[in-house]
N, C-alpha and C positions, 0 to 999 in steps of 0.2 A: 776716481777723477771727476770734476765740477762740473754739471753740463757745460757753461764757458768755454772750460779748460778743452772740452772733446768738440765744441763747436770750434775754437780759434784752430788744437795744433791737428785737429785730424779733419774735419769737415770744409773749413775756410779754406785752406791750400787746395783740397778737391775743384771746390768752387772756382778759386782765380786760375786755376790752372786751364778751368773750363772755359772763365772769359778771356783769357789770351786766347784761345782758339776761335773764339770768336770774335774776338778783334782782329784775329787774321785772316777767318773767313771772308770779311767784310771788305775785301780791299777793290774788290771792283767799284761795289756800288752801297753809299754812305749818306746816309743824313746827312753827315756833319758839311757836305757837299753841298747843301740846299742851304741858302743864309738865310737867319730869320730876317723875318717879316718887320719891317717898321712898325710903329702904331700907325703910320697915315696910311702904309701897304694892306696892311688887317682892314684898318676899315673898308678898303677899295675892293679887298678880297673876298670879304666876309658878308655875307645878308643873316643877320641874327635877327630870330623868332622867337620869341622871349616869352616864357609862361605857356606853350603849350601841355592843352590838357590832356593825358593818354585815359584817364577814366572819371568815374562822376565823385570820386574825390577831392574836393579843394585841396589837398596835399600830393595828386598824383598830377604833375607837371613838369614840363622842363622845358630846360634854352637850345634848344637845336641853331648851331653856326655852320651856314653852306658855304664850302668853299668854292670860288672859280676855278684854284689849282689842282686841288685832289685829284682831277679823272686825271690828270698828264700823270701820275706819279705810277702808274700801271698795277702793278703787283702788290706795289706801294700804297697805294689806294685804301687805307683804312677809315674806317668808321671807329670814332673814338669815343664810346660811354664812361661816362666817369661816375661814381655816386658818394656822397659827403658822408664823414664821421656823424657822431653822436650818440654813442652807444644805442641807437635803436631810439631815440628819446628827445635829443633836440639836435639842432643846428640845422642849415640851408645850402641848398646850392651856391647861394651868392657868400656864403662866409669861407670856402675855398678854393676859391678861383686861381689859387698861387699853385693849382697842382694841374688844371688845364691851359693856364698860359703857356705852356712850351711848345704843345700841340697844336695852337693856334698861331706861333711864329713859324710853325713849318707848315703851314695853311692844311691842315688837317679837318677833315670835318670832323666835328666836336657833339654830341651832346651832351649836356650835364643837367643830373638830373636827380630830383624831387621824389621822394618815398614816404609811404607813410609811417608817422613817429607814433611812438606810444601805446602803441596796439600789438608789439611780440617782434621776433625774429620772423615767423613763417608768414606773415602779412607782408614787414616789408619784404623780405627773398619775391614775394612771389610779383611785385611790384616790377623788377628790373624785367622779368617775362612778357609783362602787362607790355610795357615801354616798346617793348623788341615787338614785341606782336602788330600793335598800334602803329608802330615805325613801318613795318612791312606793309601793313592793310595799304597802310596808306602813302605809300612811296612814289607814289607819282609826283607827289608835291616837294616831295622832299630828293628825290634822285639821289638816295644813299646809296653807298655799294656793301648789303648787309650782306652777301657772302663774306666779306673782310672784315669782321667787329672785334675790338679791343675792348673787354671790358677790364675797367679798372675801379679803383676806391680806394680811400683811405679809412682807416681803423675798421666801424661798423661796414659799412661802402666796400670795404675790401672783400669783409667776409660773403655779402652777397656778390658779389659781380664773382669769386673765387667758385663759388658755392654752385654760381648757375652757368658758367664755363664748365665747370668737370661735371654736370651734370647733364649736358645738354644728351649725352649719346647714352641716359642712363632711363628708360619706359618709366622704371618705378618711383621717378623724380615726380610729386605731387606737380608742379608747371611746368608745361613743356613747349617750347618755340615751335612756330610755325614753318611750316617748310619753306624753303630760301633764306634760310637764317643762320650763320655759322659765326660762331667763336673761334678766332685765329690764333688767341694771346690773349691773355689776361695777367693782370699788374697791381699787385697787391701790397697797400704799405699799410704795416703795422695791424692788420687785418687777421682776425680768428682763424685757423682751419682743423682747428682736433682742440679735443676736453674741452667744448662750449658749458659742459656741466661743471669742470673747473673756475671758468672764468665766470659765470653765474653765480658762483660764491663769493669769487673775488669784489664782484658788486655790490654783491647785497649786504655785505660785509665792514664794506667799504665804510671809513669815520663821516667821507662825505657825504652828506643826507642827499645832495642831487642823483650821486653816481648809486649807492642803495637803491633808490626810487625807479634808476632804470634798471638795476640788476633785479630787480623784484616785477617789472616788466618786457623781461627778454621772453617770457613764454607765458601762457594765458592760463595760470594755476598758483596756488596757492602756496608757497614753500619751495623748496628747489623742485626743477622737474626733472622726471625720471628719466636714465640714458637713451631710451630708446626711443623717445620722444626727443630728446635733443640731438643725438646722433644724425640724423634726419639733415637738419641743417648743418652739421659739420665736413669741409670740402673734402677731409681725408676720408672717407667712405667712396667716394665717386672718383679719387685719383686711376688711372691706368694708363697702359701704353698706348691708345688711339686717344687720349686728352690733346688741346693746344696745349703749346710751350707757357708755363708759368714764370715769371717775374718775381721775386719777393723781396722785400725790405722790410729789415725788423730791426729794434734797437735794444741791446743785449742789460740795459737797464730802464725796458719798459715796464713797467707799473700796474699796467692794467694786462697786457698781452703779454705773459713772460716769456721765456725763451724754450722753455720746458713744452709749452703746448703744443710748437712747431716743429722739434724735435724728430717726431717719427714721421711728418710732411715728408721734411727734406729728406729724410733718409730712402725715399722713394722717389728721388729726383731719375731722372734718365739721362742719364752723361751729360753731353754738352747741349739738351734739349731743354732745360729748363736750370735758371737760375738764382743764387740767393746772392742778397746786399746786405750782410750783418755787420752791424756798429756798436762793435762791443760795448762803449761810451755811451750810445744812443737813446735814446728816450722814445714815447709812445708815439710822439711828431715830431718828423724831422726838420732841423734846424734849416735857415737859408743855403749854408752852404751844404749841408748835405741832400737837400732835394735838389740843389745845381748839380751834383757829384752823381747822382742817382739819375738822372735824365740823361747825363751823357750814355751811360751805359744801357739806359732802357732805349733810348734810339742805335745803340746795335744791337741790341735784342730784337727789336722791332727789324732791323736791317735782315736777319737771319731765318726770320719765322718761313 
């Protein structure tokens, strides 16, 4: 049988069976209960800090938005990291902002945030640490509530924010958060978590000379690198049962992330503790409607945590 075939008729019905229960968990108390935010309410809501620096890299920066509502949401209270695609190699905070505006309609505090490109996998990972740490020193200014953090991403972005959630409670993790720092949930679309030495090929491979050029800069060596040097950054290593609850969305005709890589992730899911969104039609980024489709259900995952 296809991987497809045992992701749609054996692993998929596991999954939605899991989020009925947690759509019924959820009947007290719901997101969907909180109306977004206007754009004229965001602006009244929000004091945005735009290009803070967390180190003496021109690339280690980011947009931290305070909100006035957050402390009222109690438990609710999260701090939302987010970090942008580009295979480790380009794009910006400011080119995916279509993946923390739902966060900010439910007056979320938000950062989104800036890593260093070009320079390997284990530079930027250790970037989202850099962020967290920087955020805590310096919390007086910012009155986040980092016992509660979300880290999230899309594709690259995923794999780190995935990477340093399952590794927070792991010593032998090369970066490690400062104390007052907890990952609650982490939300991962279209994001690496096993065979980073597969999808390293997939790059360097690749007809297109851009995507080559970063698979040929995912790790700081010459030719593919060896498993045990990539393992390192792969989140299925640091998966167990004292992890936060995971989030995942994949598309079962992505290109660059196949379906194959994720495969023995999920099959370490913990019942109704962690969740997959597979689109078997799906691509490497999700279309309009399916990142609308995927927010309804990551705000009751969030609801559950």
């Amino acid at each position: 049988m296809k991987l497809t075939e045992i992701l749609i008729k054996k692993i998929i019905p596991i999954i939605l069976t899991t989020s009925l229960l947690l759509l019924h968990s959820s009947c007290t108390k719901k997101f969907s209960d909180i109306e977004d935010l206007s754009t004229d309410q965001q602006a009244q809501n929000y004091t945005a800090m735009k290009d803070v620096s967390y180190g003496s890299d021109a690339e280690q920066n980011m947009d931290i938005y305070l909100s006035e509502k957050a402390k009222s949401y109690g438990k609710l209270n999260y701090t939302i990291v987010f970090l942008h695609g580009g295979a480790y190699y380009g794009s910006d905070k400011s080119l995916e902002e279509r993946y923390i505006e739902p966060y900010l309609k439910k007056g979320f505090h938000v950062v989104n945030l800036n890593y260093r490109l070009k320079r390997g996998i284990p530079m930027a990972t250790s970037d989202l640490t850099k962020a967290l740490n920087f955020l805590k020193a310096n919390n007086s200014k910012y009155n986040l509530n980092l016992e509660n953090v979300i880290v999230t991403g899309f594709s690259a972005g995923a794999q780190i924010a995935s990477n340093v959630g399952l590794a927070q409670n792991n010593p032998e993790f090369p970066d490690q958060l400062m104390e007052g720092i907890s990952i609650t949930g982490i939300i991962n679309f279209s994001g690496p978590v096993d065979d980073l030495d597969v999808i390293e090929k997939i790059f360097i491979d690749y007809d297109y000379e851009l995507f080559s050029k970063a698979g040929k800069s995912l790790f700081p060596s010459d030719g593919y690198e060896k498993k045990e040097v990539v393992s390192v950054y792969e989140p299925i290593i640091y998966f167990d049962e004292k992890d936060p609850p995971i989030f995942l969305w994949h598309g079962g005709k992505d290109d660059q992330i196949p379906p194959e890589t994720f495969e023995k992730f999920v099959k370490k899911f913990r019942g109704n503790k962690d969740f997959l969104k597979y689109i078997p039609e799906g691509k490497h980024s999700p279309s309009a409607e399916e990142l609308e489709d995927a927010y309804t259900e990551i705000f009751t995952f969030l609801n559950d945590l």
